[in-house]
PyMOL commands that place a pseudoatom at each C-alpha (Angstrom):
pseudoatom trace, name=CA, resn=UNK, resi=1, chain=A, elem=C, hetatm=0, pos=[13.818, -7.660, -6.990]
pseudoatom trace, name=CA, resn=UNK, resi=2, chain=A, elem=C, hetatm=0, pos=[10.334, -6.261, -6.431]
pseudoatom trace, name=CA, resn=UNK, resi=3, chain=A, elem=C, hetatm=0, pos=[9.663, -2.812, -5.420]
pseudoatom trace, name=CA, resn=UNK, resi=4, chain=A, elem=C, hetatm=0, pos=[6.905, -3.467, -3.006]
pseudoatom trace, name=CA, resn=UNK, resi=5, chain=A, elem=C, hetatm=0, pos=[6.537, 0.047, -2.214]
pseudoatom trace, name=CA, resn=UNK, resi=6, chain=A, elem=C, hetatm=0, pos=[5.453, 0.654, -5.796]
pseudoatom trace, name=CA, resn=UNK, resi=7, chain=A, elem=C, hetatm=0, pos=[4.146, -2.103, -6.372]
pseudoatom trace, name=CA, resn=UNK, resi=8, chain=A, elem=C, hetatm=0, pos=[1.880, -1.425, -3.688]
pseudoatom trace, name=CA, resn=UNK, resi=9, chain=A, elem=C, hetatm=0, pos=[1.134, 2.351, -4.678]
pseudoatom trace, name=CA, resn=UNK, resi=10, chain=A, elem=C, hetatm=0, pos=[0.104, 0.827, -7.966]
pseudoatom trace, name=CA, resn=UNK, resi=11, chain=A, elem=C, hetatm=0, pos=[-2.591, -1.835, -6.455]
pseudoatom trace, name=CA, resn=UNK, resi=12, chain=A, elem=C, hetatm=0, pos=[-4.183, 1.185, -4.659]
pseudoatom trace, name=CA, resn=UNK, resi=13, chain=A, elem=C, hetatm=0, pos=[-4.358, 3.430, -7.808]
pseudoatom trace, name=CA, resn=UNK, resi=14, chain=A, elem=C, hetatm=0, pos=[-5.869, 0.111, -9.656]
pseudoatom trace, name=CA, resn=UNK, resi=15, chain=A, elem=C, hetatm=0, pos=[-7.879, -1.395, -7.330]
pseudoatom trace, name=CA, resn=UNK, resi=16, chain=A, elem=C, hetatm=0, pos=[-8.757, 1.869, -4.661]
pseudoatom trace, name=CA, resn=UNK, resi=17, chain=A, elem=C, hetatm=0, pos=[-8.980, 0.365, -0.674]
pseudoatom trace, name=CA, resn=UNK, resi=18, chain=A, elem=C, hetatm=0, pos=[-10.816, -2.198, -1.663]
pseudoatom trace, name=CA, resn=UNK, resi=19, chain=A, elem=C, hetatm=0, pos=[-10.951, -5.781, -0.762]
pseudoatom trace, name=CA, resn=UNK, resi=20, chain=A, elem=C, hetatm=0, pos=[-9.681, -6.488, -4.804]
pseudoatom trace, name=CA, resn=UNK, resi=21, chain=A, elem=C, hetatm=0, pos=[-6.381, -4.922, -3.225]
pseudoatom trace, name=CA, resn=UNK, resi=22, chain=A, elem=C, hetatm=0, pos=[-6.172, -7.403, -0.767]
pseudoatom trace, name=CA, resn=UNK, resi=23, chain=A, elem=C, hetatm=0, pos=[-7.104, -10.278, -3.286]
pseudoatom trace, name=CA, resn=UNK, resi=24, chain=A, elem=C, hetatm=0, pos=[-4.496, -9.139, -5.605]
pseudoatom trace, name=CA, resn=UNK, resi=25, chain=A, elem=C, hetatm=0, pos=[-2.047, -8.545, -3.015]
pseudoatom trace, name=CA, resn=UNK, resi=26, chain=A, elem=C, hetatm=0, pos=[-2.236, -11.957, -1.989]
pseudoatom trace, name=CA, resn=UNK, resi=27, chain=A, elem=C, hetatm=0, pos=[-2.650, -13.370, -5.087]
pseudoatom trace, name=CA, resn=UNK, resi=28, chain=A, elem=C, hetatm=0, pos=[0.443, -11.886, -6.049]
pseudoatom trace, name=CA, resn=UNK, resi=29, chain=A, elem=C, hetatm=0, pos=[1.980, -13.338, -2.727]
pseudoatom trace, name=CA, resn=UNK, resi=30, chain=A, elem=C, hetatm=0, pos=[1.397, -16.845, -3.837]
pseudoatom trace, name=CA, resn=UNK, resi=31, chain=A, elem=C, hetatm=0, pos=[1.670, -16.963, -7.772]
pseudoatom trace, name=CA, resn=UNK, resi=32, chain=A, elem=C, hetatm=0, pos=[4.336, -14.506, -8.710]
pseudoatom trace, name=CA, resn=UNK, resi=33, chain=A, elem=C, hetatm=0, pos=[8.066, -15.809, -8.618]
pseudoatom trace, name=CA, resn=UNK, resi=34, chain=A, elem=C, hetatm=0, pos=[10.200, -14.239, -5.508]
pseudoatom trace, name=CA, resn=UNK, resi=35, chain=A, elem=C, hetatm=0, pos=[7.619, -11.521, -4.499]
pseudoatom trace, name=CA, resn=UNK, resi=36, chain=A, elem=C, hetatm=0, pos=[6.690, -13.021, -1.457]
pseudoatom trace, name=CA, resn=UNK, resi=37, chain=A, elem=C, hetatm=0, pos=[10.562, -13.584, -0.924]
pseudoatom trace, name=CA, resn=UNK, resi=38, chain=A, elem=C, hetatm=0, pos=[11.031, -9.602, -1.535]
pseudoatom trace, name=CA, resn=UNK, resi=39, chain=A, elem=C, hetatm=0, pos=[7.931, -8.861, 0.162]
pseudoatom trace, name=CA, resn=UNK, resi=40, chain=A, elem=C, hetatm=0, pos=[9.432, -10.327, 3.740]
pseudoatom trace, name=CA, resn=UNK, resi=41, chain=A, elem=C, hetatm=0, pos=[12.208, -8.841, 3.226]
pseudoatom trace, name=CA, resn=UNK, resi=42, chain=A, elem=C, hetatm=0, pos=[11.074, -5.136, 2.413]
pseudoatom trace, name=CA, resn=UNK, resi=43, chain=A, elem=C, hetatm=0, pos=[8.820, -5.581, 5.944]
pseudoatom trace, name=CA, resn=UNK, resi=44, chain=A, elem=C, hetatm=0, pos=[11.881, -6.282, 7.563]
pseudoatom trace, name=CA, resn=UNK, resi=45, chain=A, elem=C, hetatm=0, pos=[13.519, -3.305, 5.913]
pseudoatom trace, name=CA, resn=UNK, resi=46, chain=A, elem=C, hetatm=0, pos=[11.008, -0.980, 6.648]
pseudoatom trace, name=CA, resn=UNK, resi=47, chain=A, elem=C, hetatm=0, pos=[9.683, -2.428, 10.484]
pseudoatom trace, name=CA, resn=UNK, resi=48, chain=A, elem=C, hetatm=0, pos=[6.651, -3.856, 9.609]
pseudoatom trace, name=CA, resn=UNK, resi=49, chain=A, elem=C, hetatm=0, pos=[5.388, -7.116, 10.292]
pseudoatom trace, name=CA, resn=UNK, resi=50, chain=A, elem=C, hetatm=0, pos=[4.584, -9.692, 7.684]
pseudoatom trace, name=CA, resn=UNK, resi=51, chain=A, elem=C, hetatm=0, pos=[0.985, -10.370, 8.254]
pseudoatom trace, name=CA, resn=UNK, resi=52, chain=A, elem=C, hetatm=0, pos=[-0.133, -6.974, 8.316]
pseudoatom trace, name=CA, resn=UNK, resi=53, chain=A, elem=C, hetatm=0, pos=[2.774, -4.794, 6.734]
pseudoatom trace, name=CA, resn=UNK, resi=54, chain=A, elem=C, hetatm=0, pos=[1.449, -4.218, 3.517]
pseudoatom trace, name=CA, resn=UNK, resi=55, chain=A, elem=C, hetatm=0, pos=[-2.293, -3.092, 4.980]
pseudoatom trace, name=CA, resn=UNK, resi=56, chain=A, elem=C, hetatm=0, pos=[-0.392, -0.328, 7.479]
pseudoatom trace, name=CA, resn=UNK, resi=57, chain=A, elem=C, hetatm=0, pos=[1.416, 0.704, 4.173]
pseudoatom trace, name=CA, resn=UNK, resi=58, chain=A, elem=C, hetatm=0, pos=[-1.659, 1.202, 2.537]
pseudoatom trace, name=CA, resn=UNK, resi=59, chain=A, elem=C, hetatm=0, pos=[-3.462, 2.622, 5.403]
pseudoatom trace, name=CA, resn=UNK, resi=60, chain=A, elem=C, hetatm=0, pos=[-0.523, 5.362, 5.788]
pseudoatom trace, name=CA, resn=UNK, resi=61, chain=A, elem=C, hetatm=0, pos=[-0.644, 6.079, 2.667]
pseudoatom trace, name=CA, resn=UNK, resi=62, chain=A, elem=C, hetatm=0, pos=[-4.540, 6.560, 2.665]
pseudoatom trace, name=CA, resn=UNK, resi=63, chain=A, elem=C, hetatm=0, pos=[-4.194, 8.519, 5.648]
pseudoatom trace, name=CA, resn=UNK, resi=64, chain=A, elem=C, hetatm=0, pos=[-1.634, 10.960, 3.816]
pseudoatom trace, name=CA, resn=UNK, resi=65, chain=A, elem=C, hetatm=0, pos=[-3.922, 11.315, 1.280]
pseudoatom trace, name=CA, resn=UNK, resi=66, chain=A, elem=C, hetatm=0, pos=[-6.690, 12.627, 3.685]
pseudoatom trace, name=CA, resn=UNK, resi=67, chain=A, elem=C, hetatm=0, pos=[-4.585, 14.245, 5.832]
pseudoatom trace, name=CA, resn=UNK, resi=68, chain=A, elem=C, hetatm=0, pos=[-3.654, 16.645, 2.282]
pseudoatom trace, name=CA, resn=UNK, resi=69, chain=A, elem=C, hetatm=0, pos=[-7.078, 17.473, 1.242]
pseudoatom trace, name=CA, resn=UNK, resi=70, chain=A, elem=C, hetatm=0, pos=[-8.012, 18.492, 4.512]
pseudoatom trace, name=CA, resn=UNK, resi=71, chain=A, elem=C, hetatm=0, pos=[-5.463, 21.298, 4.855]
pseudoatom trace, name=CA, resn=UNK, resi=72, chain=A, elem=C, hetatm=0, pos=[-6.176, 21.811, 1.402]
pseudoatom trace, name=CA, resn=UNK, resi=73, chain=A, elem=C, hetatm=0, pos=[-9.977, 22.388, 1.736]
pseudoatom trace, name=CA, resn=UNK, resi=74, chain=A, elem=C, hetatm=0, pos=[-8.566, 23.998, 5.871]
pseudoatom trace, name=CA, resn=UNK, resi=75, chain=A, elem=C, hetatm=0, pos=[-7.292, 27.285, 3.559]
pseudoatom trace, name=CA, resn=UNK, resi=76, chain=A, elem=C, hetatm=0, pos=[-10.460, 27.991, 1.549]
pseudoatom trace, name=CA, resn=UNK, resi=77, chain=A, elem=C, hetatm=0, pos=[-9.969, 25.594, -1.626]
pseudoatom trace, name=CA, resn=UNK, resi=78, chain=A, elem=C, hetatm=0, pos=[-12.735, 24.339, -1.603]
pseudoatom trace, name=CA, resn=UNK, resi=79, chain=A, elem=C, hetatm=0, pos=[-13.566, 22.188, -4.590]
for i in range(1, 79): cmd.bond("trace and resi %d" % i, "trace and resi %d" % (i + 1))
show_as sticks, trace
zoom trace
């Protein structure tokens, strides 16, 4: 079984938020044996919906990201 949640951490350290990630992702979605299978799934697991599950992943994770350096820089480191 695919871990999608990696998986998906690992297009966005490759590829940034970038349309690539999205080609990838559905690249990956059509060529690669039982992903799309464990992909459905791990939406259903985790409450998202199919066609947009793995963009609100990414987004959240994006969003975390921000939402860090903000406080970060918010208490005087600066970089």
């Amino acid at each position: 079984m695919n871990d999608i949640s990696e998986i998906l951490r690992e297009l966005l350290d490759r590829f940034s938020n970038t349309p690539e990630l999205d080609q990838e992702f559905e690249r990956m979605r059509r060529e690669v044996d039982g992903f799309n299978d464990d992909y459905v799934e791990w939406c259903e697991e985790n409450g998202y919906s199919v066609k947009d599950g793995y963009r609100d992943f990414i987004d959240e994770i994006v969003e975390s990201q921000d939402s860090y350096w903000d406080n970060y820089q918010e208490y005087g480191n600066n970089i």
